[in-house]
N, C-alpha and C positions, 0 to 999 in steps of 0.2 A: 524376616530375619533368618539367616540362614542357621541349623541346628546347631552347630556347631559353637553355634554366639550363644548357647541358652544362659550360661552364667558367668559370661564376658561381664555385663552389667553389674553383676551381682555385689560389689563390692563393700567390704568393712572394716574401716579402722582397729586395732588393737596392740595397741604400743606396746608395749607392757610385755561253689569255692575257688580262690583262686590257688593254683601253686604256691603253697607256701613254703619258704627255703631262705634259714636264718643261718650266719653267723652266730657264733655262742657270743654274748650277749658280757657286756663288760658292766659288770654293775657294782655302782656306788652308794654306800646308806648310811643316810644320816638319823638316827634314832633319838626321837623327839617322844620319850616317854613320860612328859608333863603335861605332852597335848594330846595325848593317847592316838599316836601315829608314827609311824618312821616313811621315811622319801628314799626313795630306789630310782638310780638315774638307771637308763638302760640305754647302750648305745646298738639298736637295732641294725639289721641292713638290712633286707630283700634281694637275696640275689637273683631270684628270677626277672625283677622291675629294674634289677641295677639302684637301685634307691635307697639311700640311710631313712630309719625313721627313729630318729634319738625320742626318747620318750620320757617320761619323769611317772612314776606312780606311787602315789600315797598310801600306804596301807595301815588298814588301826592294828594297831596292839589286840586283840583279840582276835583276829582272823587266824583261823588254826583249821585243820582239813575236817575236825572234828564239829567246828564252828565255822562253817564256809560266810563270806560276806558276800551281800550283795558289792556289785561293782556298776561305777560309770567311766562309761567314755567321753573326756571332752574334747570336742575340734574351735582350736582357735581363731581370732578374725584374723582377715590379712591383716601382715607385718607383727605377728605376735608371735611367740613359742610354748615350749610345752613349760615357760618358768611363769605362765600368766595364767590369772584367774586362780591364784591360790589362795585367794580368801575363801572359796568356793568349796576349793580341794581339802583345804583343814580343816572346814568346819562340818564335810560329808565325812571326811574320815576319822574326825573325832564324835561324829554319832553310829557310826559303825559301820559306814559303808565307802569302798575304796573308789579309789579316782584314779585313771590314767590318761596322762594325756601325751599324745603324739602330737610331735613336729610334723607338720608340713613345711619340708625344705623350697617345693618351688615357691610358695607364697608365704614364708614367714618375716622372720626380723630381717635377713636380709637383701628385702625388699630395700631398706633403707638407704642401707651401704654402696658404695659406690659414687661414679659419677654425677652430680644430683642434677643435671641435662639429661639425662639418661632418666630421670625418674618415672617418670609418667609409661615408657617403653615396658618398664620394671613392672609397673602395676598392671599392663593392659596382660603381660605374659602370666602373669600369677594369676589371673582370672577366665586361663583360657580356658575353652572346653577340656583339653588333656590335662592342668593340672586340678579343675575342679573333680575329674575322674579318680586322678591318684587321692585323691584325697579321703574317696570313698575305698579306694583299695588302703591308703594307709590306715585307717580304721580296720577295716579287717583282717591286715595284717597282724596288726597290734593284740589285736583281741585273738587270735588263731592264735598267736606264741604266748600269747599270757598266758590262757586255759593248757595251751600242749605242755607247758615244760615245768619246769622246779613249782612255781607258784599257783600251777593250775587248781590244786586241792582247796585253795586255799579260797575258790570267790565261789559265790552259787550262781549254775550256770543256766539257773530259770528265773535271776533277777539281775538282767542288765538290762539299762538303761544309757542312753546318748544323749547328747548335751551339746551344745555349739551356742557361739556367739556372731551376729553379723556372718560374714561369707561362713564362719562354723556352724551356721545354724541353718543354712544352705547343704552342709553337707549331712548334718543330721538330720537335715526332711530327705535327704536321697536314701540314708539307709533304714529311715524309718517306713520307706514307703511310696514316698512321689513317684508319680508317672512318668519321667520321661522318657522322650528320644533322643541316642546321643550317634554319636558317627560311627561308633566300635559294637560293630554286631554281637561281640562277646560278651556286651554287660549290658544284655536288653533289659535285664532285672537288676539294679541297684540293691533293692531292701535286704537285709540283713535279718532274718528272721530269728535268731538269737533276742533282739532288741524288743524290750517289753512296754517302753516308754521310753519319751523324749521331751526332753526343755529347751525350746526356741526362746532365745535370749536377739530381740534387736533381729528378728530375719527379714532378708529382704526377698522377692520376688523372684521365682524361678524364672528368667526371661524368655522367649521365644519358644514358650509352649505348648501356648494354648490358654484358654480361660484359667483360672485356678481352680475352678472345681474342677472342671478335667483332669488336672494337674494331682492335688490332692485332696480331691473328693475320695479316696480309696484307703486314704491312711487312715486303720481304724486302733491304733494301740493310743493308749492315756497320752495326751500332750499339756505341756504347761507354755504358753505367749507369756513374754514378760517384755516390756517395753514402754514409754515414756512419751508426753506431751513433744519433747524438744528432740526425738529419739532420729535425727534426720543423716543420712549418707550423700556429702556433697562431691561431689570427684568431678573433672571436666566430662562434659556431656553428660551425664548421669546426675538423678535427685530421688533418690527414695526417702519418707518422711514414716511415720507413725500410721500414717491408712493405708501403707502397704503391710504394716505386721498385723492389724485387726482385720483386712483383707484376706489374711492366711489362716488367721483363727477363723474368719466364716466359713471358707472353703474346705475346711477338713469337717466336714457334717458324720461323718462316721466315728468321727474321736470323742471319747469321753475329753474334756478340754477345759482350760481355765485360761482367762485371758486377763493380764494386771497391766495395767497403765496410770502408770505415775505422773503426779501432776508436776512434773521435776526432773533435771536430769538430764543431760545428751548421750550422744551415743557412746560416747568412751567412758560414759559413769561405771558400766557395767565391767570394764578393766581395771586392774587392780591399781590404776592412774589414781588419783587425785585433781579432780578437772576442772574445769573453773567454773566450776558450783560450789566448790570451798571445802574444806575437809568437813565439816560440821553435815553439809547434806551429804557429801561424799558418802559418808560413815553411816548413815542412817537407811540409805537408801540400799548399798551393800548389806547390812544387815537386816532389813527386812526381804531382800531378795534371800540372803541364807537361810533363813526362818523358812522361808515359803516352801523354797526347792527342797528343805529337808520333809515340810510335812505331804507336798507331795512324789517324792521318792518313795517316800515308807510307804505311803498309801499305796502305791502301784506296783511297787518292790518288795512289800512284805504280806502280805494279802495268801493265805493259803488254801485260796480259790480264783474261778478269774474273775476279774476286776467286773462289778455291778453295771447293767449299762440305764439309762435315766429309769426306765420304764418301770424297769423291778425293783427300782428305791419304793417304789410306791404302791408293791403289790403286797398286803398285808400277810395272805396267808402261805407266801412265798418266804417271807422274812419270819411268821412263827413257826416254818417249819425247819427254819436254819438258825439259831439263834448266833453262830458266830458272824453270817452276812449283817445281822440287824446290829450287831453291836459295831462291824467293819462300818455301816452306813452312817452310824451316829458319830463314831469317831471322824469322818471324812468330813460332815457339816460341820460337827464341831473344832475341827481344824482348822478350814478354810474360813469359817465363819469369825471365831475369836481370830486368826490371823487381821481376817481384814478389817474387824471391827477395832484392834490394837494399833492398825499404821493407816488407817482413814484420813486421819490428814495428810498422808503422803498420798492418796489415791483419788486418780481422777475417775478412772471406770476399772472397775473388780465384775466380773464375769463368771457363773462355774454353768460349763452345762452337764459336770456328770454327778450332781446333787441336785435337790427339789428346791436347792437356794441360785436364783439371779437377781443379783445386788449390784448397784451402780449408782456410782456417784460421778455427777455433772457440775 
């Protein structure tokens, strides 16, 4: 397959440095001070890419330069925008940490619009190698004008974390670190070393790479897998299922990592759809996913050391000679642990390897 195809295949439903060089930015807010949050649309441009990148960001009520927040970045699946995945965005920014999310213009909503003969043309262009590239630049972008202008005081710029769902979760193993080759000598290196952590929600397979651990056996920041028995990507000529996302959690062997697979759930559960699982799991299965993502955020995000790796959870006189790591370690088991112990019957396999706890249910 030639490089250029590496994430041609790549594709996900979601309905629902470089030169940096911005227009002044046209912002809109909506101040939602009973969910301890306001929404700032931002209508971005890129004039050196020629590129809008409209963006939506969440920010709590507490974030002040005096109190910087952590911040995530989310990249949406194809045919989604930056108004998706806001259960996710309310419920990070009502525990204290912001969320921005950028439009991808070449593969967002309207993907949909149009000739619907022309469809298919629509999906194979939004998954080409050059818009799976912008995609890694509009994240960068995003986050370079966040930090540079009015609001930069305002996040901590030694806890961000990236987030993606389906083809977004494609773009966040690119700036968290994956290996690839692409056709543009200029972006031999993707990863974003701002980025402390990342949540792959539903990712599918970097194609035309090489093995995966080639791929991302190199990615060593905290990852969170979260995916589903029914979690499958059907498109003409393409079929990714569920043992390509636990495929991706085996292959990043350097990540501290947690991999959750629900007994339940397709792939658009994880958008802010309603799917025909029924409001009733809809709702249960979104909020166990919010629970999770927020306990490991904090862990990885607020941690005022770097993050423990398996070997030294279990070196005693390592941990009595630091008593805030031993207490950082107890609070991580006890997280993950009461998590999965609370939504086990949602779970068919819970996974951690960057605690002395691996638990799995069959």
């Amino acid at each position: 397959m030639k490089r250029r195809e590496f994430l041609t295949r790549s594709l996900g439903f979601a309905t629902g440095a470089v030169g940096l060089a911005a227009t002044t930015p046209a912002v809109g807010a909506m101040a939602s001070p009973a969910q301890g949050h306001r929404i700032l649309d931002l209508e971005l441009f890129d004039t050196v890419r020629q590129r809008p990148v409209p963006s939506r960001l969440y920010l709590p009520q507490q974030a002040r330069p005096e109190h910087p927040v952590p911040l995530i970045v989310f990249s949406h699946g194809l045919g989604g925008s930056r108004m998706g995945y806001s259960y996710l965005a309310r419920h990070w920014s009502n525990a204290g940490m912001a969320s921005l999310h950028p439009q991808h213009v070449g593969s967002d909503n309207s993907v949909w619009r149009g000739n619907p003969f022309e469809l298919l043309q629509r999906l194979q262009a939004a998954a080409h190698e050059s818009e799976a590239l912008a995609r890694v630049l509009d994240l960068r972008f995003v986050l370079n004008h966040i930090l540079s202008f009015d609001q930069g005081p305002l996040f901590n710029t030694s806890s961000i974390a990236v987030a993606g769902h389906s083809y977004g979760a494609n773009t966040a193993m690119l700036v968290a670190g994956a290996q690839v080759t692409t056709g543009n000598p200029n972006l031999a290196d993707l990863r974003d070393r701002r980025i402390k952590a990342a949540i792959l929600i539903s990712a599918p397979p970097l194609i035309g790479q090489g093995p995966a651990r080639q791929v991302l056996g190199t990615v060593s920041l905290p990852t969170l897998h979260i995916t589903s028995l029914e979690d499958t990507i059907n498109l003409p000529g393409y079929r990714s299922t569920v043992e390509d996302r636990i495929a991706i959690f085996d292959a990043m062997a350097q990540s501290q990592r947690t991999l959750v697979v629900y007994n339940t759930g397709g792939h658009s559960i994880f958008t802010d759809r309603t799917t025909r699982s029924g409001p009733e799991t809809s709702a249960r299965i979104k909020a166990a996913t919010k629970e999770l993502c927020t306990i490991f955020l904090r862990r990885s995000l607020y941690l005022g050391h770097p993050p423990l790796r398996t070997e030294s959870m279990t070196d005693q006189p390592a941990l009595r000679a630091n008593p805030a790591a031993q207490s950082d370690v107890n609070s991580v088991q006890q997280g993950l642990s009461q998590w999965a112990y609370r939504h086990q019957d949602l779970l068919d396999r819970f996974t951690s390897r960057d605690t002395s706890m691996h638990s799995q249910w069959k």
